[in-house]
C-alpha positions in Angstrom: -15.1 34.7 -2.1 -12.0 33.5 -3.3 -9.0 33.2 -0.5 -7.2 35.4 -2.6 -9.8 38.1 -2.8 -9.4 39.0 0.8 -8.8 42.0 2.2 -6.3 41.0 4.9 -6.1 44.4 6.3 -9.8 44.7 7.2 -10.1 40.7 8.8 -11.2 40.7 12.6 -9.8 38.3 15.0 -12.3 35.8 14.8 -11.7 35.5 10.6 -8.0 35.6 10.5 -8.4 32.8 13.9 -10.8 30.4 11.9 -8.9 31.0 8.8 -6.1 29.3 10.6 -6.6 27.3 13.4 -9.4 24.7 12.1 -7.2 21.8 11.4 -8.1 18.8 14.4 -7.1 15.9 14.2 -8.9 12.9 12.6 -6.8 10.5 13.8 -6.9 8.7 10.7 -3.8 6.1 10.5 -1.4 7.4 7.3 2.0 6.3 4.7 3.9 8.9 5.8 4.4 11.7 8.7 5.7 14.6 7.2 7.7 17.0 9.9 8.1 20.7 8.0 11.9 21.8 10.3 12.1 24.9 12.0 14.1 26.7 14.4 11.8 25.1 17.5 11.1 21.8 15.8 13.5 20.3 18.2 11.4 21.5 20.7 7.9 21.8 19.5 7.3 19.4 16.6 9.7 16.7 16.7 8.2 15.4 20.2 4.9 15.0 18.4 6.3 13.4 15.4 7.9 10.9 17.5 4.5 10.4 19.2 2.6 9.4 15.8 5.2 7.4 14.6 5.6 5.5 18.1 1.6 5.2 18.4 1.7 3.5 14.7 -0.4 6.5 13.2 2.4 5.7 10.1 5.7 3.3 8.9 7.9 6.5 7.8 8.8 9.8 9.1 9.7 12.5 6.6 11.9 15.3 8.2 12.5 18.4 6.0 14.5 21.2 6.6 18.1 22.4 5.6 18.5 25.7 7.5 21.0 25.8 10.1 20.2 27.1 13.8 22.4 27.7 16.6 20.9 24.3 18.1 20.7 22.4 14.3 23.9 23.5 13.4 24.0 20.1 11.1 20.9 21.4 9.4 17.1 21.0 10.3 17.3 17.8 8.8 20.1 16.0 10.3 19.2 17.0 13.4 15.8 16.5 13.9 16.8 12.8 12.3 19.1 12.2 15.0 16.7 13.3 18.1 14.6 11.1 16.2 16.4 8.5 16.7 17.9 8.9 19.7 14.1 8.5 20.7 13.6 5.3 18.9 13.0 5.9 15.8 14.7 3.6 13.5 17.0 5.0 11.0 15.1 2.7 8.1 12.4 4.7 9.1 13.6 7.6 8.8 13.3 9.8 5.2 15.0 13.1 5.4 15.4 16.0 3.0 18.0 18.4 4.3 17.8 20.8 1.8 14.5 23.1 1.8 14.7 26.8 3.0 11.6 27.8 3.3 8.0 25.6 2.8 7.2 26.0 -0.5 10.5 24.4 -1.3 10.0 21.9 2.4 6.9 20.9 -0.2 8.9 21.3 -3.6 11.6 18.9 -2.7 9.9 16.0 -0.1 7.4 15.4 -2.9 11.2 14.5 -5.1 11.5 12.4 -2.0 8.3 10.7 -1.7 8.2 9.9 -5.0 12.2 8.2 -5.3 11.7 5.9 -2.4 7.9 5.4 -1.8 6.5 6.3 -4.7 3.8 8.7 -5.2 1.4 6.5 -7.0 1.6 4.2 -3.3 1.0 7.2 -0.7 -2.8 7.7 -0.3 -2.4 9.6 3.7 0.0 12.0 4.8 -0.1 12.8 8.5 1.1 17.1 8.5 3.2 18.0 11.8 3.4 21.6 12.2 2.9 24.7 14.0 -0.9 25.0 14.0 -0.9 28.6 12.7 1.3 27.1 9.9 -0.9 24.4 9.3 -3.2 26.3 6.8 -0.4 27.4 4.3 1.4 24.1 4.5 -1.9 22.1 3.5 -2.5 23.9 0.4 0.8 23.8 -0.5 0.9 19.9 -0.2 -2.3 19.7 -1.6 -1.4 22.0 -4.5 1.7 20.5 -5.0 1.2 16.6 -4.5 -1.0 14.4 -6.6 -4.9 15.0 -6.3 -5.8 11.2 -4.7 -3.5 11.9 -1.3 -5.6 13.0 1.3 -4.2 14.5 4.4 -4.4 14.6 8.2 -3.2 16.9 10.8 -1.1 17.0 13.6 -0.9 20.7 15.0 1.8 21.5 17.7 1.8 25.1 19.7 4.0 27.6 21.4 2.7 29.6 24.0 2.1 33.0 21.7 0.4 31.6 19.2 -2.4 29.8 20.2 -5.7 29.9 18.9 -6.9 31.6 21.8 -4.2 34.2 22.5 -1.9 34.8 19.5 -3.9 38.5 19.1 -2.5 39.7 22.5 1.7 39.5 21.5 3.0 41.0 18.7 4.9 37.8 17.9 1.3 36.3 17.5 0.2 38.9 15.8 3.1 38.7 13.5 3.0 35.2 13.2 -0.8 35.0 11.8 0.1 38.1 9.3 2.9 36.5 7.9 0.7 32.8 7.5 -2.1 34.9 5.9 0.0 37.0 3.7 2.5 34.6 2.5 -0.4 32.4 1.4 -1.8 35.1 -0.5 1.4 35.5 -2.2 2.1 32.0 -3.0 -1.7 32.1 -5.0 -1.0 35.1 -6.8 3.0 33.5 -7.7 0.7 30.6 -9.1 2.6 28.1 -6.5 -0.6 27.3 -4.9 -4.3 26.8 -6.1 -6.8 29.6 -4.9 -9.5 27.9 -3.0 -12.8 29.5 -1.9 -12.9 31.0 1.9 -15.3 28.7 4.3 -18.4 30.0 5.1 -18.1 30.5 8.4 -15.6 33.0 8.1 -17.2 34.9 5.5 -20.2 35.1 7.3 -18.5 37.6 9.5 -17.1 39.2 7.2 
């Protein structure tokens, strides 16, 4: 079964969980980090970023975001950049793209990025920093988006609704999963992202 075949409405808690959360870390060293910004990256991503980059998991950081929060009121972008910094990161490594609004566009515009002052053709790992439910969508949007040879790693960061093993008991959870699941479907259907066939072990439950 195709992802885009499922019926979202009728997916227990143990599909919609391995649909999302099954993204661990391989450890694998990289070319690039890629930070996706959000209104808590300052909070919940960023610090994890910092961590790869400062462990030497990769030589660049890619920050994008340009929506403004009431604590980014510079843009996602600019101030993730500058926490970055300010937490020894140097600004040569440093690539940010501070005008994305949503992820598809967060994907859209860093590949422009990657491509100017890397080059695409050079970039063979990309280590993802995101919300773990989040991760899922972003993949296969990078990997749908970005040339077939870069392979990816992953670098999943939490809040304390949506984790793996409690997003079903808030409705910000709850809403949270819905949205990743949905969306994606969307995106296929929009022909943004390539359909991809649903792992077995979820569809062995099903």
């Amino acid at each position: 079964m195709r992802f885009s075949q499922l019926d979202l409405a009728t997916l227990s808690q143990y599909q919609r969980t391995t649909l999302l959360f099954r993204y661990p870390d391989d450890g694998q060293p990289g070319d690039v980090i890629f930070l996706a910004g959000s209104r808590m990256a300052l909070t919940l991503r960023l610090p994890a970023a910092v961590a790869l980059y400062q462990a030497g998991r990769a030589p660049y950081l890619l920050i994008s975001g340009g929506r403004r929060w009431r604590n980014q009121p510079r843009g996602e972008a600019a101030a993730l950049g500058a926490a970055a910094e300010a937490q020894g990161v140097p600004a040569e490594a440093l690539l940010l793209e501070n005008k994305a609004q949503y992820t598809l566009q967060n994907v859209q515009f860093s590949k422009t990025l990657l491509d100017q002052t890397l080059g695409l053709d050079h970039i063979h790992r990309i280590i993802l920093v995101t919300n773990n439910y989040h991760m899922n969508r972003l993949y296969h949007m990078m990997a749908s988006q970005l040339p077939a040879h870069i392979q990816y790693s992953f670098h999943g960061t939490t809040d304390d609704a949506t984790k793996a093993d409690n997003w079903y008991r808030s409705d910000l959870g709850k809403r949270h999963v819905h949205h990743e699941l949905a969306s994606l479907q969307t995106a296929i259907k929009k022909g943004q992202v390539r359909d991809y066939d649903v792992p077995m072990d979820v569809l062995r439950k099903y």
